[in-house]
LUMLUMRO-932906 format. One record per residue (C-alpha): residue number from 1; residue in one letter; x, y, z. Coordinates in steps of 0.02 Angstrom, whole numbers. Example, Ala and Ser with C-alpha at 12.3 -4.5 7.8 and 13.67 -1.06 7.14 Angstrom:
<rec><k>1</k><r>a</r><xx>615</xx><yy>-225</yy><zz>390</zz></rec>
<rec><k>2</k><r>s</r><xx>684</xx><yy>-53</yy><zz>357</zz></rec>
***
This chain:
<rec><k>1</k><r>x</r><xx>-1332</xx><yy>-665</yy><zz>-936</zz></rec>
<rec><k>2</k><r>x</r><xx>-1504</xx><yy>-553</yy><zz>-845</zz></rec>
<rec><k>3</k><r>x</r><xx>-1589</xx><yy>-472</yy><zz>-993</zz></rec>
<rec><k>4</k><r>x</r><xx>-1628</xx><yy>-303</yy><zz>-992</zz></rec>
<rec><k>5</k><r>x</r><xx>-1809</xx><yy>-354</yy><zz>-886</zz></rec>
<rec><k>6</k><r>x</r><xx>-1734</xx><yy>-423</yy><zz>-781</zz></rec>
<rec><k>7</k><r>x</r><xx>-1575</xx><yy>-282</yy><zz>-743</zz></rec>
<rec><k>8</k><r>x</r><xx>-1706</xx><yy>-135</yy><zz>-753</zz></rec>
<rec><k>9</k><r>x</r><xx>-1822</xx><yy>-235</yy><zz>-617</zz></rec>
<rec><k>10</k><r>x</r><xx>-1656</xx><yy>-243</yy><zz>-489</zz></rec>
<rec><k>11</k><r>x</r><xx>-1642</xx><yy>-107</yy><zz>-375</zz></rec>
<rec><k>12</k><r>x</r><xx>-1484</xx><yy>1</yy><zz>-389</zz></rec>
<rec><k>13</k><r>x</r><xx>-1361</xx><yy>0</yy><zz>-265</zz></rec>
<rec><k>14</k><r>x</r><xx>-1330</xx><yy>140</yy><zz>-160</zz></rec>
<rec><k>15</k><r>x</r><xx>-1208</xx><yy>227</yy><zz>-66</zz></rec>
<rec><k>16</k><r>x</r><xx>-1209</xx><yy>199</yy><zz>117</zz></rec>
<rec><k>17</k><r>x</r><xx>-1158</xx><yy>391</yy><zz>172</zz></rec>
<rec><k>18</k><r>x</r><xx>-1271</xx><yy>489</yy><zz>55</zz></rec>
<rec><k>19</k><r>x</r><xx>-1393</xx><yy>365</yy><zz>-67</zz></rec>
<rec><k>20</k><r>x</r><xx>-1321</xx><yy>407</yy><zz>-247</zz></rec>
<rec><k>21</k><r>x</r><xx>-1306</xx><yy>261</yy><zz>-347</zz></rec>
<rec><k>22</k><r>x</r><xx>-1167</xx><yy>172</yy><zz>-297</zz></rec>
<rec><k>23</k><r>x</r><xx>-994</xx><yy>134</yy><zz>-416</zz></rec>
<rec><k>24</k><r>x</r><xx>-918</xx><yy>-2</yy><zz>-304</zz></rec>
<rec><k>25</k><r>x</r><xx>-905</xx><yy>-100</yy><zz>-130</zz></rec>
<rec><k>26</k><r>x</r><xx>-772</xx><yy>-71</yy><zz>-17</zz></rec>
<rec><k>27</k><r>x</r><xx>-672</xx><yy>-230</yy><zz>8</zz></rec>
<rec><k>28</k><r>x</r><xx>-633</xx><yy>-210</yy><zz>183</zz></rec>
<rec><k>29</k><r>x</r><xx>-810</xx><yy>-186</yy><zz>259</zz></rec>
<rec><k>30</k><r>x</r><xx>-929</xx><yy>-236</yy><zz>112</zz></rec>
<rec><k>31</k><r>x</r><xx>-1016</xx><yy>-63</yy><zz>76</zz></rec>
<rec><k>32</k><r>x</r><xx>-1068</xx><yy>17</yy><zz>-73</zz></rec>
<rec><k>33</k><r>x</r><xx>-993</xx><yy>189</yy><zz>-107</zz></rec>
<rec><k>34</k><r>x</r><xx>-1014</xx><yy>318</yy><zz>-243</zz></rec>
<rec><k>35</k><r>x</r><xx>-885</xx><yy>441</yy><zz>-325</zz></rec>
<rec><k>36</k><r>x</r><xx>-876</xx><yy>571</yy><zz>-174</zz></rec>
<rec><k>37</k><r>x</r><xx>-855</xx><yy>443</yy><zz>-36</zz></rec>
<rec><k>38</k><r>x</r><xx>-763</xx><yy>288</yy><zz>-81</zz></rec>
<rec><k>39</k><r>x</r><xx>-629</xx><yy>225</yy><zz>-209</zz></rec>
<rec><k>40</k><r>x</r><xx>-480</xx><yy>264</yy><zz>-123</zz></rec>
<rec><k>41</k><r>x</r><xx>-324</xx><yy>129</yy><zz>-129</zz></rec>
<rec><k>42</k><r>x</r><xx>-237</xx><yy>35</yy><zz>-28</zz></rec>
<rec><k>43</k><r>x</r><xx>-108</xx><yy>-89</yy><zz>-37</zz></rec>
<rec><k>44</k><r>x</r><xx>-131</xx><yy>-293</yy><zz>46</zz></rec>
<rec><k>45</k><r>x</r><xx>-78</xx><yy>-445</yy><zz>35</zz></rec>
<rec><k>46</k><r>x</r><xx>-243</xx><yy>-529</yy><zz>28</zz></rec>
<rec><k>47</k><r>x</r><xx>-221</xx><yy>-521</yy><zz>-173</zz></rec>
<rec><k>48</k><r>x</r><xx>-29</xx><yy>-553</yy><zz>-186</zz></rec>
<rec><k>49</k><r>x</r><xx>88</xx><yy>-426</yy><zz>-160</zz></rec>
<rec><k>50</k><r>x</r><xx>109</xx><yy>-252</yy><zz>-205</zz></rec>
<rec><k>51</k><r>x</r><xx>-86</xx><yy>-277</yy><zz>-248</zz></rec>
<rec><k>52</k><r>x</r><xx>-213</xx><yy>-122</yy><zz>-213</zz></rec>
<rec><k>53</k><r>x</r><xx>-388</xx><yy>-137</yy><zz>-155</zz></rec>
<rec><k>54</k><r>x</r><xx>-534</xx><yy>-8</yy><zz>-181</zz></rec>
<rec><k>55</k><r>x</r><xx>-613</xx><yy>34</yy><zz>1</zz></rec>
<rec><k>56</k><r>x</r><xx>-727</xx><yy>179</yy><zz>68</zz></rec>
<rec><k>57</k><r>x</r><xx>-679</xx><yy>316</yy><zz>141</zz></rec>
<rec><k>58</k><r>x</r><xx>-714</xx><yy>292</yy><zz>303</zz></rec>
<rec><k>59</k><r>x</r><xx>-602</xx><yy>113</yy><zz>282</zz></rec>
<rec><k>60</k><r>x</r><xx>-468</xx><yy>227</yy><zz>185</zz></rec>
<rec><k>61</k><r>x</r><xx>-465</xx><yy>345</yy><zz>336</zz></rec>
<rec><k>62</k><r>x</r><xx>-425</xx><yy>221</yy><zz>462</zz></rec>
<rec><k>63</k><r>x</r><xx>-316</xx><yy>98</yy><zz>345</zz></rec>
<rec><k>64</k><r>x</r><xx>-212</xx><yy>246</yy><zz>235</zz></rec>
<rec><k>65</k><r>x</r><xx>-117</xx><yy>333</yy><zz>405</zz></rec>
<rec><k>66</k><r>x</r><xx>-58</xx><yy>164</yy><zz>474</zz></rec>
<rec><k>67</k><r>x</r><xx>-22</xx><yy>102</yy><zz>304</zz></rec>
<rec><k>68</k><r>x</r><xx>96</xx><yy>272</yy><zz>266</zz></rec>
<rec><k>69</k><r>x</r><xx>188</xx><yy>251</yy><zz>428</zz></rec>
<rec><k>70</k><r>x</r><xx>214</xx><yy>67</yy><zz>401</zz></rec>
<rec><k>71</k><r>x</r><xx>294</xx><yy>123</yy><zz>209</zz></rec>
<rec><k>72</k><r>x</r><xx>388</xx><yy>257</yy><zz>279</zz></rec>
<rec><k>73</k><r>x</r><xx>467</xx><yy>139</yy><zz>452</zz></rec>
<rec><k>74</k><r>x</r><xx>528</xx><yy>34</yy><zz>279</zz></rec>
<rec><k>75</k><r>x</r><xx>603</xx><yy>168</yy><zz>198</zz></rec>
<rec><k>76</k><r>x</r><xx>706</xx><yy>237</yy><zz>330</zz></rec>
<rec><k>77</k><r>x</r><xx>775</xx><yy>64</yy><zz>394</zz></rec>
<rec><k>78</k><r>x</r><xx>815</xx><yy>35</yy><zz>208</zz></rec>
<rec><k>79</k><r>x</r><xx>915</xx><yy>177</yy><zz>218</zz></rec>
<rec><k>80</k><r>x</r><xx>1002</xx><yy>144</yy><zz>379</zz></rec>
<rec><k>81</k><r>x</r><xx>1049</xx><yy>-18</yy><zz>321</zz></rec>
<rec><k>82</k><r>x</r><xx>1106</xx><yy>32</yy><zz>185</zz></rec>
<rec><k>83</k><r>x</r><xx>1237</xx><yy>175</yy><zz>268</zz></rec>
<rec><k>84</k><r>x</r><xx>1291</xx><yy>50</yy><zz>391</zz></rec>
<rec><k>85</k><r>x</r><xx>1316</xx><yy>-63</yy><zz>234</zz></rec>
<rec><k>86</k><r>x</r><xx>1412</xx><yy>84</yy><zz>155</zz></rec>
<rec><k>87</k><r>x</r><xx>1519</xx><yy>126</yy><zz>295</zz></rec>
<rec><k>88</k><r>x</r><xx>1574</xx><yy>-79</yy><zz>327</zz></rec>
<rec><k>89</k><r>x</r><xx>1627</xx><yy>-78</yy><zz>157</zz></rec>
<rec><k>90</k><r>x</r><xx>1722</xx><yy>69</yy><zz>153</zz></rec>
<rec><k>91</k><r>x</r><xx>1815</xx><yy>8</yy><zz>320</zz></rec>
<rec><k>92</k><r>x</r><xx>1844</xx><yy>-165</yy><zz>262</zz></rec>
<rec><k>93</k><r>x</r><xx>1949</xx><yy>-92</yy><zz>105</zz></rec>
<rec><k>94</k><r>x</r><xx>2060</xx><yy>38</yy><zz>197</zz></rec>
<rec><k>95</k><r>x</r><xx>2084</xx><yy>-95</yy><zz>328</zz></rec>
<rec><k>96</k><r>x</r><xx>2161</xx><yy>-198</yy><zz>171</zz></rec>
<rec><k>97</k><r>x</r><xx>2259</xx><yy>-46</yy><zz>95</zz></rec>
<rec><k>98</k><r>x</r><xx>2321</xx><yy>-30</yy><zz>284</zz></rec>
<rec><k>99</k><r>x</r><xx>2372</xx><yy>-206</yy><zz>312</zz></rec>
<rec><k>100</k><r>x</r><xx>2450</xx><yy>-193</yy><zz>119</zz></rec>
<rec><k>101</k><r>x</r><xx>2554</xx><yy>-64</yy><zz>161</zz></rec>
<rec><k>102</k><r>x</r><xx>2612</xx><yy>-127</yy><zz>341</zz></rec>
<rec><k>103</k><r>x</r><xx>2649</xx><yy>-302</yy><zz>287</zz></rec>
<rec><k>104</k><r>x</r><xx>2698</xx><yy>-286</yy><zz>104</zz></rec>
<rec><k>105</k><r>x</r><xx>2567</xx><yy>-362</yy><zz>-44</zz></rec>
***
C-alpha cells in the first residue's frame, strides 16, 4: 500500500472536458471524468450479462440512443410473440371443442 508521501506526491487525475479532479474513467474510451460530465450507465456484455458499465458522457451520448432502441426492438417483438402465441392457443382449443362436438368425445 503508497503511504501518504507517496499519494500526496501523485498528481490528481483530471477530467478531460473541464480539469476538476476526476471521480472515475470511462470504460469505453479510457478518460477520466468528474461529477458533471461522466458516470452515466450502460449495459454490456463485456462483464456478463445484464452488467452496467460507468462511461463519459460523450461515450453515454453515442452508446445510450442505440442501446434504448436495441431494448425497446426487444420489447415489442416480445410482445408480438407473445399475441401470436396467444392467439395459436386460443385457436388450437376451439378447434378441439369444434372437432368434440362434430365427432362426439
Amino acid at each position: 500500500m503508497a503511504s501518504t508521501k507517496e499519494a500526496e506526491a501523485r498528481p490528481a487525475s483530471r477530467c478531460y472536458e473541464c480539469g476538476n479532479e476526476a471521480i472515475g474513467a470511462c470504460s469505453s474510451c479510457g478518460r477520466f471524468y468528474c461529477n458533471n460530465h461522466g458516470g452515466g450507465r450502460v449495459a454490456t456484455n463485456l462483464h456478463g450479462p445484464g452488467m452496467a458499465v460507468a462511461v463519459c458522457h460523450d461515450c453515454y451520448a453515442a452508446i445510450g440512443p442505440a442501446q434504448t432502441a436495441y431494448v425497446n426492438f426487444r420489447l415489442v417483438v416480445g410482445i408480438i410473440f407473445f399475441v401470436i402465441m396467444t392467439i395459436l392457443g386460443i385457436m388450437a382449443l376451439m378447434s378441439r371443442e369444434l372437432s368434440r362436438r362434430h365427432f362426439g368425445p
